[in-house]
GUZARO-72084 format. One record per residue (C-alpha): residue number from 0; x, y, z. Coordinates in nm, 3 decimals, always signed. Example, Ala and Ser with C-alpha at 12.3 -4.5 7.8 and 13.67 -1.06 7.14 Angstrom:
2
PT  num       px       py       pz
PT    0   +1.230   -0.450   +0.780
PT    1   +1.367   -0.106   +0.714
% end
This chain:
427
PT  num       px       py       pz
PT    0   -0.667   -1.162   +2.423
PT    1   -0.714   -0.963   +2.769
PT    2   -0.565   -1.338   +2.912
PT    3   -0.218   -1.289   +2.811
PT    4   -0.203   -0.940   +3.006
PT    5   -0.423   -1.031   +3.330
PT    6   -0.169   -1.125   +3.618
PT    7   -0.448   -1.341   +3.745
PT    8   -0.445   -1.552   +3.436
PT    9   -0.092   -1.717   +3.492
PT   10   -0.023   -1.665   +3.126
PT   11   +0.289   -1.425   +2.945
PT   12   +0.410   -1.388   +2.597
PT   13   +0.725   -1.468   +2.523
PT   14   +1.007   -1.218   +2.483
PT   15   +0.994   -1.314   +2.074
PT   16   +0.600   -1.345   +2.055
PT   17   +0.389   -1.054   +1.978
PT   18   +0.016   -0.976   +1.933
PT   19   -0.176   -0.777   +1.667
PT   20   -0.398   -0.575   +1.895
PT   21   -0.350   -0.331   +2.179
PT   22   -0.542   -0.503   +2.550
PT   23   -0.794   -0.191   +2.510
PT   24   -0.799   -0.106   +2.124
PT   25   -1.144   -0.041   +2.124
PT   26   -1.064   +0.295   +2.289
PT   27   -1.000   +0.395   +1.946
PT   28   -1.171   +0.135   +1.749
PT   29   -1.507   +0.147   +1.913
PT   30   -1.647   +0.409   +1.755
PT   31   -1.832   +0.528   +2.056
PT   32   -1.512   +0.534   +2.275
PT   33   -1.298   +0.713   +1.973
PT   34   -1.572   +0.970   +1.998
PT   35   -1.569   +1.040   +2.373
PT   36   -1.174   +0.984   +2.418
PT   37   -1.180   +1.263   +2.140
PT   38   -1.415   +1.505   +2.291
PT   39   -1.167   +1.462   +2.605
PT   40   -0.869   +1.522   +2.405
PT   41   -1.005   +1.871   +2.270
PT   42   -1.149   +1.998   +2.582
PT   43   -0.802   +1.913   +2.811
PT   44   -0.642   +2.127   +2.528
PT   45   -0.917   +2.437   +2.520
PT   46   -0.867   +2.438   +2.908
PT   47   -0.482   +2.418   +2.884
PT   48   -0.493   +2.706   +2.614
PT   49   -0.722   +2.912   +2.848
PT   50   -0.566   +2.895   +3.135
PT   51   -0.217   +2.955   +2.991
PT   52   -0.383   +3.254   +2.775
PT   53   -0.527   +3.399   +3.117
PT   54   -0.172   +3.392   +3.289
PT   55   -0.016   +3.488   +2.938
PT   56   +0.222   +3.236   +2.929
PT   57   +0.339   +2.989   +2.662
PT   58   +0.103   +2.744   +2.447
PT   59   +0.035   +2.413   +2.599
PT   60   +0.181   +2.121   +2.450
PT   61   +0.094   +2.014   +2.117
PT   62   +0.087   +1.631   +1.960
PT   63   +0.470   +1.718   +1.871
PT   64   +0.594   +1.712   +2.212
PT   65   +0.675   +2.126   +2.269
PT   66   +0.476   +2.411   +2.210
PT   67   +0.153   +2.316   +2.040
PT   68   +0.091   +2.709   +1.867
PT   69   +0.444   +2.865   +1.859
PT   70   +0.505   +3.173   +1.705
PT   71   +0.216   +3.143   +1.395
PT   72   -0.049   +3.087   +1.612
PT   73   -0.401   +3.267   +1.561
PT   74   -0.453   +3.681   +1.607
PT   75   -0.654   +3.732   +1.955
PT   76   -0.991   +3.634   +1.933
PT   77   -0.916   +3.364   +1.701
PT   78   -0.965   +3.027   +1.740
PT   79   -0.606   +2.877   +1.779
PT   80   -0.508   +2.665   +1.438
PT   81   -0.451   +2.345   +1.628
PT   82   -0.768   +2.337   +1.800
PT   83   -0.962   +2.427   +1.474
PT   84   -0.783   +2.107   +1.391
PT   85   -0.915   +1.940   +1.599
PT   86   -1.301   +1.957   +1.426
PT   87   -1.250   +1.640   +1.221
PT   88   -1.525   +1.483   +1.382
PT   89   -1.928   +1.533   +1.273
PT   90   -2.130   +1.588   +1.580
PT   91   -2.205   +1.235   +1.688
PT   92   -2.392   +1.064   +2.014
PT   93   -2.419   +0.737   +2.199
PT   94   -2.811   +0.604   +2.210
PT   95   -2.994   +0.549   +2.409
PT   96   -2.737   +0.701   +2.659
PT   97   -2.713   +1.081   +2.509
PT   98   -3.069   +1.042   +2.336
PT   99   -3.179   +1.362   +2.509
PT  100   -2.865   +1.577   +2.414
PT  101   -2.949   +1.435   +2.065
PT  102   -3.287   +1.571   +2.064
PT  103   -3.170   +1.913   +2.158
PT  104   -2.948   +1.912   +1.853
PT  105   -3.155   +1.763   +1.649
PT  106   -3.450   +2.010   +1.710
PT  107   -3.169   +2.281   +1.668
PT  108   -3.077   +2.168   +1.274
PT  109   -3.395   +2.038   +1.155
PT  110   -3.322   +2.033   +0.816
PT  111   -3.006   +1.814   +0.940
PT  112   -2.986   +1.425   +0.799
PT  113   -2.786   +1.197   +1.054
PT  114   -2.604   +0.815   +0.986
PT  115   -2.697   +0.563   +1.290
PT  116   -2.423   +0.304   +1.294
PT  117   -2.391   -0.019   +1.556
PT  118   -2.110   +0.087   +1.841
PT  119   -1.933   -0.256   +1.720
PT  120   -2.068   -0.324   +1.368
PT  121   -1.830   -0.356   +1.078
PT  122   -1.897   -0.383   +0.721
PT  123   -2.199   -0.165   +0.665
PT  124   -2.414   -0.379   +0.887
PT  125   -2.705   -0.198   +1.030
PT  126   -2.615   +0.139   +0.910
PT  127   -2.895   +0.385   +0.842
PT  128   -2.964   +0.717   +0.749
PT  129   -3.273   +0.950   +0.957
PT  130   -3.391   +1.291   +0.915
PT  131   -3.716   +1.242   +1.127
PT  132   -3.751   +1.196   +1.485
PT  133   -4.013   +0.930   +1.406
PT  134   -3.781   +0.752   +1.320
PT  135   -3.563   +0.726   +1.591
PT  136   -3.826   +0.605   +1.786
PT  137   -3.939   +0.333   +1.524
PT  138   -3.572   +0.205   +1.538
PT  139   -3.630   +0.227   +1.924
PT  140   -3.970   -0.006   +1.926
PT  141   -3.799   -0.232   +1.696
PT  142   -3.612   -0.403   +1.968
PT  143   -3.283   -0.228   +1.967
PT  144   -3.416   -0.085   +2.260
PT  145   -3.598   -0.294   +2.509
PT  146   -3.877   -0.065   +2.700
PT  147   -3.806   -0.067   +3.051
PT  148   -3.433   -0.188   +3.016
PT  149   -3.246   +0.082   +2.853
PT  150   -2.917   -0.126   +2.898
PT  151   -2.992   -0.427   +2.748
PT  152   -2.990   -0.193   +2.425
PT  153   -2.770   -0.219   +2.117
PT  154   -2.544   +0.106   +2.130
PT  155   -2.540   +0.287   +1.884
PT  156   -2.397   +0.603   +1.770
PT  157   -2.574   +0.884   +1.553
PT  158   -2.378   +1.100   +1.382
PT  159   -2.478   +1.454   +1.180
PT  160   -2.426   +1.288   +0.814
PT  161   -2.148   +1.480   +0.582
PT  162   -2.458   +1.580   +0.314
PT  163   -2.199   +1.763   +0.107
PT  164   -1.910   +1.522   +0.019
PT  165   -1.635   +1.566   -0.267
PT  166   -1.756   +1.359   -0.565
PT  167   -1.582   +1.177   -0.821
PT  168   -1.788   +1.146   -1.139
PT  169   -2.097   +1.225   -0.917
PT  170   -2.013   +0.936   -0.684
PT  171   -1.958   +0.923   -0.328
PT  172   -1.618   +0.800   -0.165
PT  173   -1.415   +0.770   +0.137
PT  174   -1.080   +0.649   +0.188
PT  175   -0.926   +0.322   +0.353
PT  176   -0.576   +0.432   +0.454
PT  177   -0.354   +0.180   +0.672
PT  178   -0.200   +0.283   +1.003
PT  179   +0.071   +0.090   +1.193
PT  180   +0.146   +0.164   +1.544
PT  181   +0.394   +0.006   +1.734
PT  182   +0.401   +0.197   +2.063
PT  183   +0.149   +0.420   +2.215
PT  184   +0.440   +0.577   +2.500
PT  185   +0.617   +0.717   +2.327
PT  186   +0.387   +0.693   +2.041
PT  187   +0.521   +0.559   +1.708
PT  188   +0.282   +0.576   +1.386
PT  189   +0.353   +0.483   +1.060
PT  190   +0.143   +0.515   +0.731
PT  191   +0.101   +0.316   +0.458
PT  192   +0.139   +0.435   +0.080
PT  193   -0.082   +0.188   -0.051
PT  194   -0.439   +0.357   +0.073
PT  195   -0.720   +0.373   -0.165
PT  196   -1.071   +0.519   -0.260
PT  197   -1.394   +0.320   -0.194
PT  198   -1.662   +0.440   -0.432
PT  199   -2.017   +0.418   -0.434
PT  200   -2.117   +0.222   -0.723
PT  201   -2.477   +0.452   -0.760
PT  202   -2.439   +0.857   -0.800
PT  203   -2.497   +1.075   -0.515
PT  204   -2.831   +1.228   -0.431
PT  205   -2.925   +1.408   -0.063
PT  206   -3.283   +1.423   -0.149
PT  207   -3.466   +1.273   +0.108
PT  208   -3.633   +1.041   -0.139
PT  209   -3.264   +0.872   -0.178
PT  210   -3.173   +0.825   +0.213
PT  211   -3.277   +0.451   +0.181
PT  212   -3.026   +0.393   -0.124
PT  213   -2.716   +0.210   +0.055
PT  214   -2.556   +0.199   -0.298
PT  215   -2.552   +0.572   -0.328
PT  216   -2.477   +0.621   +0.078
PT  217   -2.246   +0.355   +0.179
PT  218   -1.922   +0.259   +0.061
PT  219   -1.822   -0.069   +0.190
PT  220   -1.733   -0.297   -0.086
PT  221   -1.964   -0.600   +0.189
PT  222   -2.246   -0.378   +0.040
PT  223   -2.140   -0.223   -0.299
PT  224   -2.074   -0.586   -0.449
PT  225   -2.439   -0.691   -0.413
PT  226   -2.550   -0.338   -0.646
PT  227   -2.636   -0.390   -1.008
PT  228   -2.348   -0.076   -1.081
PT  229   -2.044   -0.297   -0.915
PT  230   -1.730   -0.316   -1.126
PT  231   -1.595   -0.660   -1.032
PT  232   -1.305   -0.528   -1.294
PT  233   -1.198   -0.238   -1.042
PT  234   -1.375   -0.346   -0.724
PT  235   -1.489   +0.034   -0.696
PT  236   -1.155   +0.119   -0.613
PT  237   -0.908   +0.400   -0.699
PT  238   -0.509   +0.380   -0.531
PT  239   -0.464   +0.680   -0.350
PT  240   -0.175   +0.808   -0.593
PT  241   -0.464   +0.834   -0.838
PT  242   -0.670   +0.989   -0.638
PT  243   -0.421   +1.280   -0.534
PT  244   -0.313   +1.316   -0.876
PT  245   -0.691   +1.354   -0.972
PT  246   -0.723   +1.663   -0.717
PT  247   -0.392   +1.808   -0.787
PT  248   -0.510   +1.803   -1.199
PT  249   -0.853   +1.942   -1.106
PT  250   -0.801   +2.158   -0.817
PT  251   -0.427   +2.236   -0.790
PT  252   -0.135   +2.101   -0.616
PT  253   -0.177   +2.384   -0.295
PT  254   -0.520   +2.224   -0.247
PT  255   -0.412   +1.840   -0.261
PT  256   -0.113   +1.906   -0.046
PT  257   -0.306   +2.050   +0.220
PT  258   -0.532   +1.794   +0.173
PT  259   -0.235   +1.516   +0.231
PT  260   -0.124   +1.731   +0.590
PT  261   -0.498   +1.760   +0.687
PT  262   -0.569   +1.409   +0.662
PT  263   -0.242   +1.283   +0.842
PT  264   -0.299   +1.540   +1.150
PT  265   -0.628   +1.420   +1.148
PT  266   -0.484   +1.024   +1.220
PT  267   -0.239   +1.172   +1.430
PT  268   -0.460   +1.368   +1.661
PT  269   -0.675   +1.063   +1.669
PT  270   -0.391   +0.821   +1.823
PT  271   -0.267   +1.121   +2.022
PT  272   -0.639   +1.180   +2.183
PT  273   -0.620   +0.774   +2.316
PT  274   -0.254   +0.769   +2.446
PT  275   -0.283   +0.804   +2.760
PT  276   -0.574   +0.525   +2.784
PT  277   -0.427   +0.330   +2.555
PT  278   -0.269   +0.008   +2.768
PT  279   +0.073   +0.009   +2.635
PT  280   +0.283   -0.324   +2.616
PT  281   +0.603   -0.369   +2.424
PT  282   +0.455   -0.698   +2.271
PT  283   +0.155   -0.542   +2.127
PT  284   +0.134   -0.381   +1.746
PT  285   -0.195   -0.241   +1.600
PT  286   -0.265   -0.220   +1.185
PT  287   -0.578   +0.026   +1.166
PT  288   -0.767   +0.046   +0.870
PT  289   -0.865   +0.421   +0.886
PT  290   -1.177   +0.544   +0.703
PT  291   -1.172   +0.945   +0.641
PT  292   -1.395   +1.076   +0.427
PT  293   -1.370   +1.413   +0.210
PT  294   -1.618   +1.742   +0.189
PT  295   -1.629   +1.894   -0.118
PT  296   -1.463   +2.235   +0.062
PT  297   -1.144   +1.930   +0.071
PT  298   -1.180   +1.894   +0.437
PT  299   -1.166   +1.579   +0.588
PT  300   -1.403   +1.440   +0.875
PT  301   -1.241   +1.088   +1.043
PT  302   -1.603   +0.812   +1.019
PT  303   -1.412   +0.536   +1.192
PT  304   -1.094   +0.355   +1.296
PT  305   -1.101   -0.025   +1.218
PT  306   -0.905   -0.256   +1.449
PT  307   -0.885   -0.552   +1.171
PT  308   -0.920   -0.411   +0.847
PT  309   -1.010   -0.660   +0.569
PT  310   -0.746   -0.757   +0.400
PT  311   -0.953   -1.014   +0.153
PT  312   -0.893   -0.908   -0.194
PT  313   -1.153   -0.881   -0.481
PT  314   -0.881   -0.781   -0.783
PT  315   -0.533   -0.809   -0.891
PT  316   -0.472   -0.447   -0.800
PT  317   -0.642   -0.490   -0.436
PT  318   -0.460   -0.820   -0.350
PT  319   -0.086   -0.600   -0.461
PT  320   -0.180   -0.385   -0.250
PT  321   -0.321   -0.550   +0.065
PT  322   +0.007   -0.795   +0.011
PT  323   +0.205   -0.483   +0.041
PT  324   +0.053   -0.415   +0.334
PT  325   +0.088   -0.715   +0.518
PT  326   +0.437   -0.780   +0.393
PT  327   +0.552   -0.421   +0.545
PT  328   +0.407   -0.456   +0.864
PT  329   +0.605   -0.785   +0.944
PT  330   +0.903   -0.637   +0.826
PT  331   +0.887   -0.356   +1.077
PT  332   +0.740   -0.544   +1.401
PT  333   +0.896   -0.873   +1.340
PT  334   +1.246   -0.786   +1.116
PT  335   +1.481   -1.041   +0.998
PT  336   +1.810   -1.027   +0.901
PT  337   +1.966   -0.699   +0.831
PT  338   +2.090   -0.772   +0.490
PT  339   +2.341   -0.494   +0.491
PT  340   +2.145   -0.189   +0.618
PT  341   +2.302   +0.018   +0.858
PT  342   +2.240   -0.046   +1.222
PT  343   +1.960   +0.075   +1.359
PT  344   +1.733   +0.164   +0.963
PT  345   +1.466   +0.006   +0.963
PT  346   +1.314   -0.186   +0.624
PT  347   +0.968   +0.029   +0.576
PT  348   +0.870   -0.070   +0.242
PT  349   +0.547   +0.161   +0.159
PT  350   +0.551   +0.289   +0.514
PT  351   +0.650   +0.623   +0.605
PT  352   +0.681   +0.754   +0.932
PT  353   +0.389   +0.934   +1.047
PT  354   +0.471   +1.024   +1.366
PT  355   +0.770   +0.952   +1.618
PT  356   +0.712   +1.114   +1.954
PT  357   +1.053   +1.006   +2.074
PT  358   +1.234   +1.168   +1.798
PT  359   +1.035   +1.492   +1.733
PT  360   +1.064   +1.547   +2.166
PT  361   +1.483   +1.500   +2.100
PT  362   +1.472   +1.732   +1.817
PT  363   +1.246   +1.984   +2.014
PT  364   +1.486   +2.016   +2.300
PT  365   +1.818   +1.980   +2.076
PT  366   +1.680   +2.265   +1.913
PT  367   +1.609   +2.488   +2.238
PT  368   +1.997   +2.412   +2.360
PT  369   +2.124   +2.485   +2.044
PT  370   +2.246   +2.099   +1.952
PT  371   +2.165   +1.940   +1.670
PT  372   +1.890   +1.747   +1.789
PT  373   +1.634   +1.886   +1.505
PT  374   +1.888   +1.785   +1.214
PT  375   +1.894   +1.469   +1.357
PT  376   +1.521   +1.396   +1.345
PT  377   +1.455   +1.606   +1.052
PT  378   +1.716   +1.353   +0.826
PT  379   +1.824   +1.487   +0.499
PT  380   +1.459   +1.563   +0.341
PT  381   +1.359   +1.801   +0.144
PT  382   +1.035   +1.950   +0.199
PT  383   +0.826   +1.940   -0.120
PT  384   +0.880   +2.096   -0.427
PT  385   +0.670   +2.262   -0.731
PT  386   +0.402   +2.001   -0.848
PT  387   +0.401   +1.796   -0.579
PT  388   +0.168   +1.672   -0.352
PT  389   +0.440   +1.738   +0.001
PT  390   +0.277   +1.427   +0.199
PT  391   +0.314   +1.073   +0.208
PT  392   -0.015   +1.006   +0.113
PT  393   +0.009   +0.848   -0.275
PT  394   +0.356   +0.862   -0.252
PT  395   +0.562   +0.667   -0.517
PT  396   +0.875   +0.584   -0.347
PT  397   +0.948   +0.451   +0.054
PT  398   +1.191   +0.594   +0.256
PT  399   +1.380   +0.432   +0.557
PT  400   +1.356   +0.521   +0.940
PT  401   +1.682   +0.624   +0.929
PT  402   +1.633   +0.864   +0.673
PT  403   +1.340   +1.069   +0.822
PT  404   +1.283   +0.999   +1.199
PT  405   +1.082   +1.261   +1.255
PT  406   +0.792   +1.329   +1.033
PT  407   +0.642   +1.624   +1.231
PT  408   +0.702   +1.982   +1.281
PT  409   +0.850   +1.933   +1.643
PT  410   +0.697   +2.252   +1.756
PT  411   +0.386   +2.229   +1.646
PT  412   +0.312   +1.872   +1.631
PT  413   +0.177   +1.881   +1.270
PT  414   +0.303   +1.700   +0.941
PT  415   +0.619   +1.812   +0.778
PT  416   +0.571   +1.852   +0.374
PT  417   +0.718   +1.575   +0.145
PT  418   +0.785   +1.546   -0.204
PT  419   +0.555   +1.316   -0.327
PT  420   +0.709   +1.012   -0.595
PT  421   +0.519   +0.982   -0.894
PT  422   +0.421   +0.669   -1.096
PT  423   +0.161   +0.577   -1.384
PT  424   -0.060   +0.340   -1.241
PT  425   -0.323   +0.155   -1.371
PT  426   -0.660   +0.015   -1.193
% end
């Protein structure tokens, strides 16, 4: 696609045409390039905090546009709460490029297992789990990694494996949640309602006896369908309003709404950590199939960013949803007719705005002169109630751009609460 935006090539899109993929997406969706644009993102911020903490000024600017600590920040000596935010990542490495730093860590946390994954694999394909150095190096004799000519060799990244996930009936999961972004500057996310939990169809072990056991490690349906455990009835699937209502029953509704902001600053540090690399291009639109996955202290640790999520369905429920999805996303980057909404709301279906740069910097600086710039981008939402989960994840019920343009604290760059719709649903 690089064609249509190389002004050697001789070729342009159309004013009405428009393409599902950013000219550099793999800065996000490469999951060696996520990692490294994210390790950038977090040390530009700790040097921003310590400078401006040396000449005792204000906090740096935070993914909402203003001040990225304001007033609740962290007692000195603490670790600010937006960079402990920013740990969402497991220690991970690019081989055979960082296979010395690797060592070093490794050697540090012997007792550690780590997940070796393909830089540009999808699907579970060639994912494998180590907790030997031996077998690093019988991975690297097995051709990945030519002797003599380290870069002819497959890239790979090795992450330290989350041992210690939340488990559902003593199986694994992670979640597939669906990100729309139509505009990296000024960045303008949107998330999709309609997630859901992929679950391993084996239960979880971390004995090293087990590390072999895809079934019980993996939880891409390209693998889980092939196990003798696979529900064809569910697909190994649970909607994401399930799944919230599961943690609010068992652990509380505190826990699963902080759960719901934690996963959505999570996404939107990710996009914000790629912005300014991110080749922007008002013809352009990106769907990312996000893949978070859940310790069992309810803390969630972003595994990858997909740049063309499946959308092949393997139930009723799953083809719904993944209709949903697609249906949604061409009503927002390619709208029709109006159909009586006011000028300028949007049709969102089960989106929700995640994060509007343009609005939450308006409201940011309406505030600060005293307009009513913040009222503006805040809409007429409430934030959320008794019982419910305050975040758009699961949520019941979609809401228009015009009603909430926002969607973040404008100070602080983090998730604003929501009451979360409810509805019985079945799988």
């Amino acid at each position: 696609m690089k064609q249509w935006f190389n002004p050697e090539s001789g070729q342009r899109l159309g004013d009405e045409q428009i393409i599902n993929h950013f000219p550099n997406h793999g800065e996000l969706t490469r999951k060696d390039m996520m990692v490294k644009n994210i390790k950038r993102y977090r040390k530009d911020l700790e040097k921003d905090y310590a400078l401006l903490a040396a000449a005792g000024g204000a906090e740096p600017e935070g993914p909402g546009g203003k001040e990225a600590g304001g007033a609740g920040g962290g007692a000195e000596g603490e670790e600010d709460p937006v960079l402990a935010e920013l740990d969402f990542v497991p220690a991970t490495y690019t081989l055979p490029a960082d296979y010395s730093l690797f060592v070093e860590e490794f050697r540090r946390h012997p007792a550690s297992t780590w997940i070796m994954k393909p830089a540009r694999g999808a699907q579970g394909s060639g994912i494998f789990l180590i907790n030997k150095l031996s077998q690093i190096k019988k991975w690297a004799t097995g051709g990945r990694y030519p002797a003599g000519n380290p870069a002819a060799a497959h890239t790979y990244v090795v992450s330290r494996y989350v041992d210690q996930p939340l488990l559902v009936c003593n199986k694994k999961f992670d979640l597939r949640l669906y990100v729309l972004v139509t505009g990296y500057r000024p960045l303008m996310a949107y998330i999709h309602r309609q997630g859901f939990a992929r679950f391993c169809s084996a239960e979880y072990s971390s004995e090293a006896q087990d590390l072999d056991n895809a079934y019980m490690h993996l939880t891409n349906v390209a693998i889980q369908k092939h196990g003798e455990d696979f529900n064809a009835n569910h697909g190994g699937k649970w909607s994401m309003t399930n799944l919230m209502l599961y943690i609010e029953s068992t652990l509380g509704g505190e826990a699963a709404r902080k759960l719901g902001v934690a996963i959505e600053g999570v996404i939107i540090h990710s996009l914000r950590a790629c912005q300014n690399v991110m080749i922007n291009d008002r013809h352009c639109f990106e769907l990312y199939g996000y893949d978070i996955l859940i310790d069992s202290e309810l803390k969630p640790w972003l595994i990858e960013v997909n740049a063309s999520p499946s959308l092949s369905t393997t139930t009723e429920i799953d083809r719904q949803c993944k209709h949903a999805v697609i249906s949604d996303t061409l009503d927002i980057v390619a709208p029709g007719p109006s159909r009586g909404r006011k000028k300028g709301r949007k049709k969102l279906g089960g989106f929700s705005v995640l994060f509007d740069e343009a609005a939450a910097t308006g409201a940011a600086e309406g505030g600060a002169s005293g307009g009513g710039g913040a009222a503006e981008a805040g809409g007429s939402e409430r934030s959320g109630g008794a019982g419910s989960t305050g975040t758009r994840l699961g949520r019941a019920r979609p809401q228009s751009a015009g009603r909430r343009a926002g969607g973040v604290d404008a100070k602080r760059g983090t998730p604003r609460t929501r009451p979360a719709g409810r509805k019985k649903e079945t799988l």
